[in-house]
N, CA, C and O of each residue as an XYZ file, in Angstrom:
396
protein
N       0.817     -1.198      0.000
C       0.000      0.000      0.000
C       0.862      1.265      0.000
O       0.607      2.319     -0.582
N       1.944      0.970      0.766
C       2.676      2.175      1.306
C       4.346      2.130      0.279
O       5.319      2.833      0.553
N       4.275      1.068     -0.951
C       5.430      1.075     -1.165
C       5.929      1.789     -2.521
O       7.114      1.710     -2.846
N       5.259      2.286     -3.076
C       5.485      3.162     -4.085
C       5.932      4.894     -3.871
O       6.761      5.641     -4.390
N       4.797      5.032     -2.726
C       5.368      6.701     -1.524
C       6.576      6.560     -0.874
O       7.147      7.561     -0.440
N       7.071      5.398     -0.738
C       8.724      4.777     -0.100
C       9.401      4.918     -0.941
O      10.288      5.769     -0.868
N       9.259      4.236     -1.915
C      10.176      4.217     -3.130
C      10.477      5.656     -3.626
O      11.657      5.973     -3.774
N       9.387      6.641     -3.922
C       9.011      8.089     -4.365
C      10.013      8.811     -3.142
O      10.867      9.625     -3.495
N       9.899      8.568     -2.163
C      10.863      9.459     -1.152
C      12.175      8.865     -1.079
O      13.138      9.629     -1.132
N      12.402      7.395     -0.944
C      14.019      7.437     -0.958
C      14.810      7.959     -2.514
O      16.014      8.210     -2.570
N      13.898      8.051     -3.673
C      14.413      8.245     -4.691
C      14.786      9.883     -4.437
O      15.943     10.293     -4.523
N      13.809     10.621     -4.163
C      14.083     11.849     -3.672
C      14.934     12.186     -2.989
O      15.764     12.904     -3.546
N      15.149     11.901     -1.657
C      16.122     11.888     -1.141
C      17.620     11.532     -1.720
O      18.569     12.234     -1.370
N      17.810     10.403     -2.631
C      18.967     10.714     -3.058
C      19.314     11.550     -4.122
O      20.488     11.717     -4.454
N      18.172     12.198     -4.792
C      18.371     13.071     -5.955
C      19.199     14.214     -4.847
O      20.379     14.453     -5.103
N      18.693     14.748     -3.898
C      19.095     15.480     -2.944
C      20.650     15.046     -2.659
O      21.637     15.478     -3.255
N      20.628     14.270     -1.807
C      22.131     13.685     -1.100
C      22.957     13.630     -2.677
O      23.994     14.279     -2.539
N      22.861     13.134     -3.980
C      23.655     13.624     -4.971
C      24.107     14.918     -5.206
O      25.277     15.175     -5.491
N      22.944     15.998     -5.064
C      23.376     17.155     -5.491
C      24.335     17.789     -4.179
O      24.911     18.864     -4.347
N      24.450     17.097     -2.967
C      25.228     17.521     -1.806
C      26.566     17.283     -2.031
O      27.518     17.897     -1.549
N      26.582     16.122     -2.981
C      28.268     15.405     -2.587
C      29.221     15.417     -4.200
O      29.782     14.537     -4.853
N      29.014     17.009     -4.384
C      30.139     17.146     -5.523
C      31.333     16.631     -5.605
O      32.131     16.472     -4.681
N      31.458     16.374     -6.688
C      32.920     15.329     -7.129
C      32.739     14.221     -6.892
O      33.447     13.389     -7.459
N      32.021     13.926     -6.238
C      31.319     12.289     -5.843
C      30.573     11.460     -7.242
O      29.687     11.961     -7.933
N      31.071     10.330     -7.409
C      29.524      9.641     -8.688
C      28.518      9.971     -8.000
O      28.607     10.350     -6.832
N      27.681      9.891     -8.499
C      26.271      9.787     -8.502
C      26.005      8.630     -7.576
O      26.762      7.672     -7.733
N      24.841      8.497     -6.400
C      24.393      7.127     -6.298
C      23.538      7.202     -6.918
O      22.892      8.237     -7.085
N      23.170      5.478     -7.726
C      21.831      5.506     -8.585
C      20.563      5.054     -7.554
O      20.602      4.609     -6.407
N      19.603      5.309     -8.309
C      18.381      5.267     -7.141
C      17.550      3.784     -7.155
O      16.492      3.553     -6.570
N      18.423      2.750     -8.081
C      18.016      1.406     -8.276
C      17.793      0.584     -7.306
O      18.498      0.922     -6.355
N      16.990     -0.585     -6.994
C      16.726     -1.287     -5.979
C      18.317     -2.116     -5.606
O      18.703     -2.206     -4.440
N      19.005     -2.593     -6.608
C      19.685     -3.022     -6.303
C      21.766     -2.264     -5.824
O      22.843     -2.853     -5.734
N      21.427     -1.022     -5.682
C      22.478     -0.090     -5.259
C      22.735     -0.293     -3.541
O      21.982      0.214     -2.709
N      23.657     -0.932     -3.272
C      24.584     -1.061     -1.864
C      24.208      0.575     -0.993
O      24.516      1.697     -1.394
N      23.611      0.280      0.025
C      24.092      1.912      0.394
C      24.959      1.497      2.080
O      25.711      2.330      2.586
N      24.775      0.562      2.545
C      25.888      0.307      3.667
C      26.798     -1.181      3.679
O      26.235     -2.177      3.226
N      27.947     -1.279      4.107
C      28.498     -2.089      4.324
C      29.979     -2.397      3.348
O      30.715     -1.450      3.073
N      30.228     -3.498      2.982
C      31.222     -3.578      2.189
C      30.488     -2.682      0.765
O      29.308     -2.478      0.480
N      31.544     -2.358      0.197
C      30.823     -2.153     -1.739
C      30.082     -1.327     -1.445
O      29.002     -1.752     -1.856
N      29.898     -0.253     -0.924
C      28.573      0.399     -0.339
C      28.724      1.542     -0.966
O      29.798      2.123     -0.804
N      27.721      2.133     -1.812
C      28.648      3.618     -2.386
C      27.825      5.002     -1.396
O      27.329      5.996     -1.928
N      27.845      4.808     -0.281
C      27.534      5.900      1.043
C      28.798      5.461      2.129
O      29.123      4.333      2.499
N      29.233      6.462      2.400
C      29.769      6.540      3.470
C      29.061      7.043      4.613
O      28.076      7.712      4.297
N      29.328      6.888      6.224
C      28.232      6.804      7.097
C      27.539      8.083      7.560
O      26.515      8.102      8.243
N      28.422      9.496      6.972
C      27.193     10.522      7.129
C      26.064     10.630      6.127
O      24.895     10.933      6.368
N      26.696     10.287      4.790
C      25.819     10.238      3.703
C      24.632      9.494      3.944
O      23.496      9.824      3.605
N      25.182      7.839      4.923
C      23.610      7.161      5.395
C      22.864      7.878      5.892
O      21.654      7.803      5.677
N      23.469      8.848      6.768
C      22.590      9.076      8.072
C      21.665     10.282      7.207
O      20.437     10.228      7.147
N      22.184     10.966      6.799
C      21.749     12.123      5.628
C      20.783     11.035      4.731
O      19.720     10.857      5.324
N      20.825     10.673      4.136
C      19.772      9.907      3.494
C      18.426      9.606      4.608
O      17.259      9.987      4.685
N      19.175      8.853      5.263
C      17.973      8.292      6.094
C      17.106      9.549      6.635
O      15.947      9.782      6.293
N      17.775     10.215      7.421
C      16.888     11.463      7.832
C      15.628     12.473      6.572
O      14.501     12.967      6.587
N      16.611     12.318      5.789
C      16.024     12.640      4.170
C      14.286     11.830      4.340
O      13.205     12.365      4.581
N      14.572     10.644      4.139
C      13.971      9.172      3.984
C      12.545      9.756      5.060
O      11.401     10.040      4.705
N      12.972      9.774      6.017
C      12.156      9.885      7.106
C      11.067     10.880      6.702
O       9.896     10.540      6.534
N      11.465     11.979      6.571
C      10.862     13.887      5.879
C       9.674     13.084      5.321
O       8.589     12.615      5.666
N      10.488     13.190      4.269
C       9.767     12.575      2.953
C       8.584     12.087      2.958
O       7.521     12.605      2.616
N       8.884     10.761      3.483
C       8.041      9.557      3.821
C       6.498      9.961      5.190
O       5.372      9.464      5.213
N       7.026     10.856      5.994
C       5.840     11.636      6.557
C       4.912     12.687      5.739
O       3.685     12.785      5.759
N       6.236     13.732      4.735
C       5.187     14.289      3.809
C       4.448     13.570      3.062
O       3.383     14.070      2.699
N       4.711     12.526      2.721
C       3.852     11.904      1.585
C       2.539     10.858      2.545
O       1.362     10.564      2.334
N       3.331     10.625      3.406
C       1.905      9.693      3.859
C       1.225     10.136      5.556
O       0.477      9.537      6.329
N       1.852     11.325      5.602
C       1.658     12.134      7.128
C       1.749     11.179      8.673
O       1.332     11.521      9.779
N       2.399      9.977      8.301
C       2.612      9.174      9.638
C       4.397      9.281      9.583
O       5.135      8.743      8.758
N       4.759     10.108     10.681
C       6.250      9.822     11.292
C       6.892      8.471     12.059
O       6.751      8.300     13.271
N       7.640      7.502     11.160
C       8.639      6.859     11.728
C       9.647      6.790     11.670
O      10.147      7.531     10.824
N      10.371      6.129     12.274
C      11.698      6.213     12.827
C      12.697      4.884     11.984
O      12.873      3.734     12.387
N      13.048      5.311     11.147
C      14.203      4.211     10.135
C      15.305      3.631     11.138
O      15.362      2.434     11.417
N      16.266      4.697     11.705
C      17.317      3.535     12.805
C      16.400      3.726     14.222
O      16.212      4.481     15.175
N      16.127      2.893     13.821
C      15.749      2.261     15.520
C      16.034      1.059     16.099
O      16.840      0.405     15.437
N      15.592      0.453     17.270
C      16.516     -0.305     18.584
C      16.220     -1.719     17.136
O      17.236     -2.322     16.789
N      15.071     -2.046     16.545
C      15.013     -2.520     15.945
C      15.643     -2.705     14.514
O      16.003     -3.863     14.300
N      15.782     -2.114     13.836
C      16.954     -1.609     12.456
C      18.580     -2.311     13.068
O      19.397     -3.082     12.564
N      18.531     -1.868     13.868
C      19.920     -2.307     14.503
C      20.122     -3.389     14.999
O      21.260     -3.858     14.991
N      19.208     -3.967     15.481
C      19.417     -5.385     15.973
C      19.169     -6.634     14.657
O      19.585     -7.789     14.743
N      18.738     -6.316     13.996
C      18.250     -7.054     12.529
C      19.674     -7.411     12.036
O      20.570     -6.585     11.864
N      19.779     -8.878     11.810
C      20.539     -9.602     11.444
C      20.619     -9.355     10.119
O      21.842     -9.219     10.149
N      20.337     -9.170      8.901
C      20.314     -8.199      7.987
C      20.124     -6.521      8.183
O      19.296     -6.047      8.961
N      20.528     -6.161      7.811
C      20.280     -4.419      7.744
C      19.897     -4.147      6.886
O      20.347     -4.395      5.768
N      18.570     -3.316      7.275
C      17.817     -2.882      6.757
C      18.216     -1.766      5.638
O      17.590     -1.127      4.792
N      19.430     -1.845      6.016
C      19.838     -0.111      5.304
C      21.106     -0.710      4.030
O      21.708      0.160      3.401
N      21.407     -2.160      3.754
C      22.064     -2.686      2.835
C      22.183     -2.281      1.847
O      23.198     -1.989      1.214
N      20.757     -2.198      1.521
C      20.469     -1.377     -0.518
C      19.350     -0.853     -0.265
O      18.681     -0.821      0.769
N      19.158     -0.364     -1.475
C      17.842      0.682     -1.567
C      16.307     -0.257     -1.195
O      15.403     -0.014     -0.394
N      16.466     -1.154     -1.960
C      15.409     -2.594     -1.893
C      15.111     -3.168     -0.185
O      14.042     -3.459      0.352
N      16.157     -3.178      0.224
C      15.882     -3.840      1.857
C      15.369     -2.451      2.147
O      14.161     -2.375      1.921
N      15.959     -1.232      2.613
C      15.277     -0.255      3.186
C      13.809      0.235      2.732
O      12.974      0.856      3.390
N      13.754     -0.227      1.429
C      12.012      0.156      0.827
C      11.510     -0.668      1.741
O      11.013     -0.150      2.740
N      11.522     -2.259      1.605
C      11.509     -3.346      2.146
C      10.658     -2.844      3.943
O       9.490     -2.864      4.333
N      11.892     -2.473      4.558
C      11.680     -1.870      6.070
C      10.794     -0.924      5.996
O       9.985     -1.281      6.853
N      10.480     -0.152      5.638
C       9.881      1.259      5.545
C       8.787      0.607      5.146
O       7.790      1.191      5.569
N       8.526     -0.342      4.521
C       6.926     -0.443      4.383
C       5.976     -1.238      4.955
O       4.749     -1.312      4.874
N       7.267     -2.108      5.856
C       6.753     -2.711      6.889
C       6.493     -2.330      8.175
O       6.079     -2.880      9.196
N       6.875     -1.155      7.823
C       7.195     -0.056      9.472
C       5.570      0.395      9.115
O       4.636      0.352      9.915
N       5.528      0.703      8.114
C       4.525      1.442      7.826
C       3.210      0.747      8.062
O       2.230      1.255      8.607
N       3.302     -0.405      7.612
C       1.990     -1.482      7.627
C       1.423     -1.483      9.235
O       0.335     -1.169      9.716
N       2.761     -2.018      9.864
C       2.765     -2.111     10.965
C       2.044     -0.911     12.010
O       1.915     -1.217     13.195
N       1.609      0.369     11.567
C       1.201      1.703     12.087
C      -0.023      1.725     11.461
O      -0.636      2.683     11.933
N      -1.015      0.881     10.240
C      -2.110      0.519     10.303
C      -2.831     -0.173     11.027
O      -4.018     -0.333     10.744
């Protein structure tokens, strides 16, 4: 229900976080783009900048505020924040979950 307004804001958000990080490639806004860990093309303010991005967004578009790193995000044996696809992934289960 909620995963196309996810997708619509993290894409946003990195159109943003691109235009921040001159001289930098581009990250692409594909499901399958690394954004933490090994191979990851974010380094960890750029996550955190995204994510906060992520967050905005994702309340303007669907007016419910949640919280992307939380006690939960962090304890997840996968991370949620791997690629663009797992974090859509999270975010729309966060979201379901607040219906």
């Amino acid at each position: 229900m909620y995963e196309q307004q996810i997708k619509d804001s993290i894409s946003e958000a990195i159109q943003e976080l691109n235009q921040q990080r001159s001289g930098l490639p581009p990250v692409s806004a594909v499901p399958e783009t690394l954004l933490y860990g090994i191979d990851a093309n974010l380094d960890s303010l750029d996550l955190v900048t995204l994510i906060v991005s992520t967050e905005q967004k994702i309340e303007d578009k669907t007016g419910i505020k949640i919280s992307l790193a939380n006690e939960k995000a962090l304890s997840m044996r996968h991370s949620p924040f791997r690629s663009i696809a797992s974090l859509t992934h999270y975010a729309t289960t966060l979201l379901e979950e607040r219906d």
